[in-house]
SELUMFI-417907 format. One record per residue (C-alpha): x, y, z. Coordinates in steps of 0.2 Angstrom, whole numbers, padded with zeros to 4 digits, always signed. Example, Ala and Ser with C-alpha at 12.3 -4.5 7.8 and 13.67 -1.06 7.14 Angstrom:
+0062-0022+0039;+0068-0005+0036;
//
This chain:
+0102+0030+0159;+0099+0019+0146;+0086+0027+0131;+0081+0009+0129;+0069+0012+0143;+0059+0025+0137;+0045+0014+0127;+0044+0005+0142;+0042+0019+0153;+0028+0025+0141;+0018+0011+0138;+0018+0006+0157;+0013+0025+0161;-0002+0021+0149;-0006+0006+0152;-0005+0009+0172;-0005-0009+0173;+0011-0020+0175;+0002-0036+0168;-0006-0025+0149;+0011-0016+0147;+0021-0031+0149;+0009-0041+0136;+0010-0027+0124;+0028-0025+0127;+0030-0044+0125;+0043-0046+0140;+0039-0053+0157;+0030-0044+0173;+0045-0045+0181;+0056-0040+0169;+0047-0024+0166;+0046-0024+0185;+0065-0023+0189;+0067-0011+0173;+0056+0002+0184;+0065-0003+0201;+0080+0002+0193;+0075+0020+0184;+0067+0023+0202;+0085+0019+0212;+0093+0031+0197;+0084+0044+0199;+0079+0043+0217;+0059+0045+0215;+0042+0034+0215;+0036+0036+0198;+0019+0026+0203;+0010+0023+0218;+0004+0006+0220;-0013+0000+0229;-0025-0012+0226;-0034-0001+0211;-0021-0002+0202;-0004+0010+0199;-0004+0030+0197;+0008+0039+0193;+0017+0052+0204;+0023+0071+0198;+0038+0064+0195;+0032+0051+0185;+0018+0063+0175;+0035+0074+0174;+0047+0057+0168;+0033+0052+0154;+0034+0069+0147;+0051+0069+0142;+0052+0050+0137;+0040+0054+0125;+0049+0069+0118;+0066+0060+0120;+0060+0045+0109;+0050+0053+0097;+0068+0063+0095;+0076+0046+0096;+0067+0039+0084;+0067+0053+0070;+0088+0054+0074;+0088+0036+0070;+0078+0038+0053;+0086+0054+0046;+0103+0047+0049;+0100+0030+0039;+0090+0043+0028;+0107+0050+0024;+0117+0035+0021;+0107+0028+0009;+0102+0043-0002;+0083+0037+0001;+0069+0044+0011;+0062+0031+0021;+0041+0030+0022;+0034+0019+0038;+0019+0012+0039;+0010+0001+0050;-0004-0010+0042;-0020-0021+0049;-0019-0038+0048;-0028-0040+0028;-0027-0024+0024;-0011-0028+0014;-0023-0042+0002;-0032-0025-0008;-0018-0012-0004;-0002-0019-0008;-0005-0015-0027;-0005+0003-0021;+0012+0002-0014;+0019-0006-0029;+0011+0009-0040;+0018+0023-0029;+0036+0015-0030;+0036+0016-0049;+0029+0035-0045;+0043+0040-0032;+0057+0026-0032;+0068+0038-0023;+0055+0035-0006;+0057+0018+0003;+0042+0009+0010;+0044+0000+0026;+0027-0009+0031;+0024-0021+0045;+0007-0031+0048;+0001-0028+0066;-0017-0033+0076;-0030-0018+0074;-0025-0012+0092;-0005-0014+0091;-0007-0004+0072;-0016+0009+0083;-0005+0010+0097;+0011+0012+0087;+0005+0025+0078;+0000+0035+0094;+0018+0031+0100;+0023+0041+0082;+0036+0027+0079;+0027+0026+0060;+0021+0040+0048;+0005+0033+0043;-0006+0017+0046;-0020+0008+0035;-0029+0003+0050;-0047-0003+0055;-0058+0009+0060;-0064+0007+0076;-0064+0015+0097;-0051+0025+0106;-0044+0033+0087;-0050+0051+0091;-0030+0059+0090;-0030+0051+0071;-0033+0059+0055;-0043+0046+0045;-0045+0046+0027;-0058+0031+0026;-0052+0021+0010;-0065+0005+0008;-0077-0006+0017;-0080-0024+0016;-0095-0035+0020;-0090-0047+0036;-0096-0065+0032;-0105-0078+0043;-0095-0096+0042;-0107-0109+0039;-0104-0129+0039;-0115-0142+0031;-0130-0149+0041;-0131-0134+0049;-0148-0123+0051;-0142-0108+0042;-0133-0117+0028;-0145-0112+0016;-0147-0095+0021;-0145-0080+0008;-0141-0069+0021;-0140-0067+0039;-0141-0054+0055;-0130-0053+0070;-0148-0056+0080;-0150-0073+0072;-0133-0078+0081;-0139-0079+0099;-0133-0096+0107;-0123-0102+0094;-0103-0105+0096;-0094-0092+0086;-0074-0093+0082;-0067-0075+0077;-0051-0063+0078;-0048-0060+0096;-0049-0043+0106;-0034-0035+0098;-0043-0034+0084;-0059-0019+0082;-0070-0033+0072;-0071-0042+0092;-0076-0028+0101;-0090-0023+0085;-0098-0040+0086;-0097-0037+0105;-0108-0023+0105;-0119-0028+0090;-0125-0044+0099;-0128-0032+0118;-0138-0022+0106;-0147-0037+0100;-0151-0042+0117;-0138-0058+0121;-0120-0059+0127;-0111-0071+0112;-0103-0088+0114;-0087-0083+0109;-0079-0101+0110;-0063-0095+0100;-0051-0082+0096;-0038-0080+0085;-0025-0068+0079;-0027-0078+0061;-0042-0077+0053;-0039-0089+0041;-0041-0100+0057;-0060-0097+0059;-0061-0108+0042;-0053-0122+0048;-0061-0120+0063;-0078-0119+0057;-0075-0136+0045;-0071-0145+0060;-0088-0139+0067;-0081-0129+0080;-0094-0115+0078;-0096-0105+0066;-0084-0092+0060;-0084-0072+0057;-0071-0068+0044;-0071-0053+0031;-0078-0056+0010;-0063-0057+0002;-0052-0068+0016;-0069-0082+0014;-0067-0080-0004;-0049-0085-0004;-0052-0098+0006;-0068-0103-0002;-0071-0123-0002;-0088-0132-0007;-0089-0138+0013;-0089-0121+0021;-0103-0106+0014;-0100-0089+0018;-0116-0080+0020;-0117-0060+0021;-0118-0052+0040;-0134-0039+0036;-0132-0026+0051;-0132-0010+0051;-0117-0003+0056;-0107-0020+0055;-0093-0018+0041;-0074-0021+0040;-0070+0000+0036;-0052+0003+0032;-0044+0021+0034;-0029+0027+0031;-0020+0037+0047;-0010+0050+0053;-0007+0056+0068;-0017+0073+0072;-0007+0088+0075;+0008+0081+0067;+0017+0090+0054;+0019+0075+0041;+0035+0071+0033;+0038+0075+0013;+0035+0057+0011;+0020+0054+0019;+0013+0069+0013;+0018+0061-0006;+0011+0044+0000;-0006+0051+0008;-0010+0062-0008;-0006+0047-0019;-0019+0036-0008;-0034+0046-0008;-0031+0052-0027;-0032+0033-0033;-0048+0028-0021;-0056+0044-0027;-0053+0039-0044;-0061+0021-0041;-0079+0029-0034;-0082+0043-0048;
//
């Protein structure tokens, strides 16, 4: 059996859809179909039934996923103490939000002058893929966005920043101070997509406000919503300090005043893991220097 099926095996299981794992996975349906025809014919079992509702797993496959879990996780830590050994260097992994890297990467830079012995290896992700890699325990830590479905995470909340309304000239608001999800019923709105928690926050805000939004546009890049929102698209959701760098005299960014509606960044770990000597290192160095900033 090839190990090389085990994340495949997982997020399937989790997913209990063919068309969600295969997206996540970034492979085809039927690549990850045949994948699962052939652990099947290996070992002999169904691991899911298949109906119209969806796929469920059988015994064998609750037992399967238990021990592909285990087997990569194992994997995965063989794989990291061994270049560990080989290079003289502890190696730190951490998986990061899209953005979060603009405010934290000074952080990074000052821990490396701290420990040089422990090596940083950070990769941008959306806000759902940073969760999901986490759960999976194939990084330490994750500065992530605070949002649903992180209830098996440690969070250390870090910062918040105020998410801005995108405004074009000629348009209603543009002299606005301030404005409230409320005021955004029937207007076209371009914003990150549902991989990201910001999507699914403005969701809810707007069903509390009594409207379903015209989400006309999404995007994995916020800086799109700008460009976007000059061409009169809609208007754009983007987060303070991603408007101010892209700040230009024919696009206003006014401040988004509700309650509850904020970018929150956190850093993670997984609950119930004992954390390696690095991340320990890292998390302690983290929370020491945002302490710092609100005394």
């Amino acid at each position: 059996m090839d190990t090389k099926v085990f994340p495949y095996f997982i997020t399937l299981y989790q997913t209990r859809n063919m068309h969600k794992a295969a997206e996540q996975l970034y492979i085809t349906q039927q690549g990850l179909s045949r994948i699962l025809q052939n652990l099947e014919k290996e070992f002999g079992v169904h691991f899911f039934e298949r109906n119209k509702y969806g796929m469920f797993p059988t015994k064998a496959g609750d037992k399967f996923y238990e021990y592909a879990v285990g087997m990569q996780r194992d994997l995965n830590r063989m794989q990291l103490d061994i270049h560990e050994l080989a290079t003289g260097r502890e190696e730190l992994r951490i998986a990061c939000a899209y953005g979060t890297m603009h405010i934290l990467y000074q952080y990074i830079q000052m821990f490396y002058r701290k420990y040089p012995d422990i090596w940083i290896k950070w990769i941008e992700y959306t806000d759902l893929q940073t969760d999901r890699i986490l759960q999976k325990e194939e990084v330490d830590l994750a500065f992530c966005v605070s949002g649903e479905g992180q209830e098996k995470f440690e969070l250390f909340p870090l910062f918040q920043r105020q998410i801005m309304l995108l405004v074009y000239p000629g348009h209603p608001f543009w002299n606005r101070q301030s404005i409230e999800v409320k005021d955004l019923k029937g207007e076209k709105i371009v914003m990150e997509g549902s991989q990201f928690h910001i999507f699914s926050s403005f969701r809810e805000k707007c069903l509390e406000a009594g409207f379903y939004p015209d989400i006309v546009a999404q995007t994995t890049e916020m800086n799109l919503c700008h460009k976007l929102c000059r061409m009169k698209e809609g208007l754009g959701i983007a987060i303070d300090f991603i408007a101010k760098l892209n700040d230009a005299e024919d696009i206003k960014a006014i401040p988004i005043e509700t309650e509850g509606f904020e970018w929150q960044v956190s850093l993670a770990a997984k609950r119930g893991r004992k954390k390696r000597p690095g991340a320990e290192k890292f998390l302690q160095f983290i929370r020491e220097q945002f302490e710092a900033c609100l005394l």
